[in-house]
C-alpha positions in Angstrom: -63.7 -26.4 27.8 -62.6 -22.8 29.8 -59.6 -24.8 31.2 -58.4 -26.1 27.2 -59.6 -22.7 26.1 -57.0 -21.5 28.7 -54.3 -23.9 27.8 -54.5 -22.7 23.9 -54.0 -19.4 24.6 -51.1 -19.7 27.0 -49.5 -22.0 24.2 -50.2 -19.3 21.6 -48.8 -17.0 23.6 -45.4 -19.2 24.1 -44.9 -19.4 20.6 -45.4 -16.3 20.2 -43.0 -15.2 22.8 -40.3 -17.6 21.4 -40.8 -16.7 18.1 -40.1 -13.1 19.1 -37.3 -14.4 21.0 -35.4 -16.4 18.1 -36.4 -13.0 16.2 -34.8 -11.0 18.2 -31.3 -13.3 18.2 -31.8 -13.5 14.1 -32.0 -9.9 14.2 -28.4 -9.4 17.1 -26.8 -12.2 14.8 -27.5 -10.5 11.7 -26.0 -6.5 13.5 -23.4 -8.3 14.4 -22.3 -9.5 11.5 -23.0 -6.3 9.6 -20.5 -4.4 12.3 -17.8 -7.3 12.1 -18.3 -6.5 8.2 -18.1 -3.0 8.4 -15.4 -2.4 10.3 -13.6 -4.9 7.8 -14.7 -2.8 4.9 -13.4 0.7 7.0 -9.8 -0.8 7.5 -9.6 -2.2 4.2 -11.1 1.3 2.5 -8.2 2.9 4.3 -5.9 0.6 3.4 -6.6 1.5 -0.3 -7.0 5.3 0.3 -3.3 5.2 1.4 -2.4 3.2 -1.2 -3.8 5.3 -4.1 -2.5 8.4 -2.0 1.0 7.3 -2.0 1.0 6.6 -5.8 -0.7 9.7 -6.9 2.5 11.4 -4.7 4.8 9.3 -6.1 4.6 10.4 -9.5 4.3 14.1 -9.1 1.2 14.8 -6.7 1.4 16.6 -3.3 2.4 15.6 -0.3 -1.4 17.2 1.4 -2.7 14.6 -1.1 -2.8 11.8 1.8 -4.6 14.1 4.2 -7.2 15.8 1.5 -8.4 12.0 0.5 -8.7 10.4 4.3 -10.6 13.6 5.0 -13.1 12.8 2.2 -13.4 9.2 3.2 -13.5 10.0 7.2 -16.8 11.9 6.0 -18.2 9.3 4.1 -17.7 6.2 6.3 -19.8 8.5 8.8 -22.4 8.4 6.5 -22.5 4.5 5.5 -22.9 3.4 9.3 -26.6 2.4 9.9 -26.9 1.2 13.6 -25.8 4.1 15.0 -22.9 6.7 15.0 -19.5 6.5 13.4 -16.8 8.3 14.1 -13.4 8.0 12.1 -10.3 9.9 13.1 -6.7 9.6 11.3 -3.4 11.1 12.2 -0.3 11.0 9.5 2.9 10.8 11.1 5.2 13.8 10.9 8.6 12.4 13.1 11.2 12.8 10.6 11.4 11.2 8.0 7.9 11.2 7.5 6.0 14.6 6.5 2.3 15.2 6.3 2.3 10.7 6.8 4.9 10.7 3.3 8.4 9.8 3.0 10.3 9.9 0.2 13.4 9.1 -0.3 15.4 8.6 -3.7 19.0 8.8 -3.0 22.5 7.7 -4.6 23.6 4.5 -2.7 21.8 2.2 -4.3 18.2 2.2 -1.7 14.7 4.0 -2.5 11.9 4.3 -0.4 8.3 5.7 -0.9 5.8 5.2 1.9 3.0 6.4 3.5 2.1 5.9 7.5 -0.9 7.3 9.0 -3.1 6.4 12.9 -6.5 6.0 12.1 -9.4 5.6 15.6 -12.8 4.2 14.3 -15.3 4.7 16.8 -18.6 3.4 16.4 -21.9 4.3 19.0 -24.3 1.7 19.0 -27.4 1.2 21.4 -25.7 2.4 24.2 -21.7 0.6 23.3 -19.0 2.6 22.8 -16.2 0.7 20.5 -13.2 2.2 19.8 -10.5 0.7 17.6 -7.1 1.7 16.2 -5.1 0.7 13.9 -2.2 1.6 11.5 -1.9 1.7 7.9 1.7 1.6 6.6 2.8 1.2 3.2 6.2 1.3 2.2 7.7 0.4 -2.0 11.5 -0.4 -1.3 13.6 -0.5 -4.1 17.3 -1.9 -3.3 19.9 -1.7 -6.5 23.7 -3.0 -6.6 25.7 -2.5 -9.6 29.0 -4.1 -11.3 31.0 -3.7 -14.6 33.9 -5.0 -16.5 35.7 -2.8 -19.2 35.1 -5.0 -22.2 37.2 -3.5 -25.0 38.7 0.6 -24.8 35.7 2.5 -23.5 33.1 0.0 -23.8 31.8 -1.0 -20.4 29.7 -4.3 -19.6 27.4 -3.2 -16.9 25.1 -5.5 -14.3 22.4 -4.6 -12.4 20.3 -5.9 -9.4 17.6 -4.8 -7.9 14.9 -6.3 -5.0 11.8 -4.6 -4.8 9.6 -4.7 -1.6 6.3 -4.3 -0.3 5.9 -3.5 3.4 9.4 -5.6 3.5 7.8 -8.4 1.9 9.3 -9.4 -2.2 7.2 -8.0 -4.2 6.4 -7.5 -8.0 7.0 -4.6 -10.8 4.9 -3.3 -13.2 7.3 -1.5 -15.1 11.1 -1.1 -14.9 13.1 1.7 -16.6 17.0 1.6 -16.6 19.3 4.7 -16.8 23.2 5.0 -17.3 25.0 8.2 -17.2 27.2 9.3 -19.9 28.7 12.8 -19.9 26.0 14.2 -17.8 23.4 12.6 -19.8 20.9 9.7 -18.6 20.2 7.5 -21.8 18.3 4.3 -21.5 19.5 1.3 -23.0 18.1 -0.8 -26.0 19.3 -3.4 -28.6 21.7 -1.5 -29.0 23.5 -2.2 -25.9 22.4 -6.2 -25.9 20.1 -5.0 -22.9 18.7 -7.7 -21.6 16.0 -8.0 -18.2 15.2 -11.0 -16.1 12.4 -11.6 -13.8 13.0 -14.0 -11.3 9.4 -13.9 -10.5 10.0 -13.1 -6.6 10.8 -9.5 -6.5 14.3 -9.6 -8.0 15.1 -8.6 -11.3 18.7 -8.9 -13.3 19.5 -6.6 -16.0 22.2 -6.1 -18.3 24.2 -4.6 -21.6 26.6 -2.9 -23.1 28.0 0.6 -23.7 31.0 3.4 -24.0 31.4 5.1 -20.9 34.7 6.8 -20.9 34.0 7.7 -17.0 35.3 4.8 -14.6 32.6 6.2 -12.3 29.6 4.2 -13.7 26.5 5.7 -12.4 23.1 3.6 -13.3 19.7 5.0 -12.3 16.5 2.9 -12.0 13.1 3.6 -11.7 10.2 1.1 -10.5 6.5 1.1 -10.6 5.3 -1.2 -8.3 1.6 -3.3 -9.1 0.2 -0.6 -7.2 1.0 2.0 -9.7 3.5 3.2 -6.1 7.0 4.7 -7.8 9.9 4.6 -6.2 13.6 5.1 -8.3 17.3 5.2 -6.9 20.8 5.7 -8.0 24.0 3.5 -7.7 27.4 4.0 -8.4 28.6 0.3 -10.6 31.7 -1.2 -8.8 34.6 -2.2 -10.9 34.9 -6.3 -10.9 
């Protein structure tokens, strides 16, 4: 009886030690999975923080903008982490032509860019482990425009426009499209009027076109773009003569 006594209580005690055990790699699987998700959720956070950055630049906010908002959500992703310590550090670029991580640039030949580029180290202490990981957010709206027109009848002018517009370099999609042409100094948008017409093509490249007096034979056209990000970008093209 003492030696099955002895026997049930060393079996109890197995169980017990390999129930603890299978605890224990529930418990690892489980932190795990909670850091592979978390770090997931940082990079895409930043992702959108840069995003909503650039956009809120684009149409008329400051260039500090970008640095005031990955400030704010630096602090709070060191707050969220609940194994340990988190640390998350961002640097925007600044070699030309980026400034404070923003380039802009809306010229006359026909290209537009507005991006954003910034560095970011996320660094995460956790029983003992020190992980460090970088990685870069860049975010670039490309708009590329070409122009033509014929001289349809005295002044009247039937103008064509192009345009391709790009996320990251990759086609992307508009939101909204406004089209400008100059006419003694003025920028007037074209309607019915005109016969304006737009096509999407449904891969990044629209086709636009109409009708209007412009004595100049310098033809400017303007366009500008918001991309499904709400990201704005706009340039200006001078129509060639076919």
């Amino acid at each position: 009886m003492l030696l099955v006594g002895v026997l049930i209580i060393a079996l109890l005690l197995l169980s017990t030690e390999v129930y603890v055990y299978d605890l224990g790699k529930v418990i690892d699987e489980a932190n795990r999975n909670s850091f592979g998700d978390f770090v997931l959720a940082v990079r895409l956070g930043s992702s959108h923080v840069v995003v909503g950055s650039l956009a809120n630049v684009s149409q008329g906010g400051l260039n500090q903008t970008l640095g005031t908002n990955l400030e704010e959500w630096s602090a709070f992703v060191g707050r969220q982490y609940q194994f340990g310590k988190c640390i998350l550090n961002f640097t925007l670029r600044e070699t030309s032509p980026y400034a404070s991580g923003i380039w802009m640039s809306w010229g006359t030949n026909g290209t537009g860019v507005s991006g954003a580029y910034g560095n970011f180290t996320l660094k995460l202490l956790d029983r003992g482990v020190d992980v460090n990981l970088e990685y870069v957010i860049n975010v670039t709206a490309t708009l590329l425009v070409e122009s033509t027109y014929r001289q349809v009848q005295d002044n009247n002018k039937q103008v064509n426009v192009t345009c391709n517009l790009l996320n990251e370099g990759t086609p992307a999609l508009a939101k909204n499209i406004t089209l400008y042409y100059n006419n003694s100094s003025s920028w007037i948008v074209p309607g019915p009027q005109n016969n304006y017409s737009l096509v999407d093509y449904g891969d990044g490249t629209y086709f636009m076109s109409f009708v209007a007096e412009i004595p100049s034979e310098n033809v400017e056209v303007s366009l500008h773009v918001c991309d499904r990000r709400e990201i704005y970008v706009q340039t200006n093209v001078t129509s060639t003569q076919i």
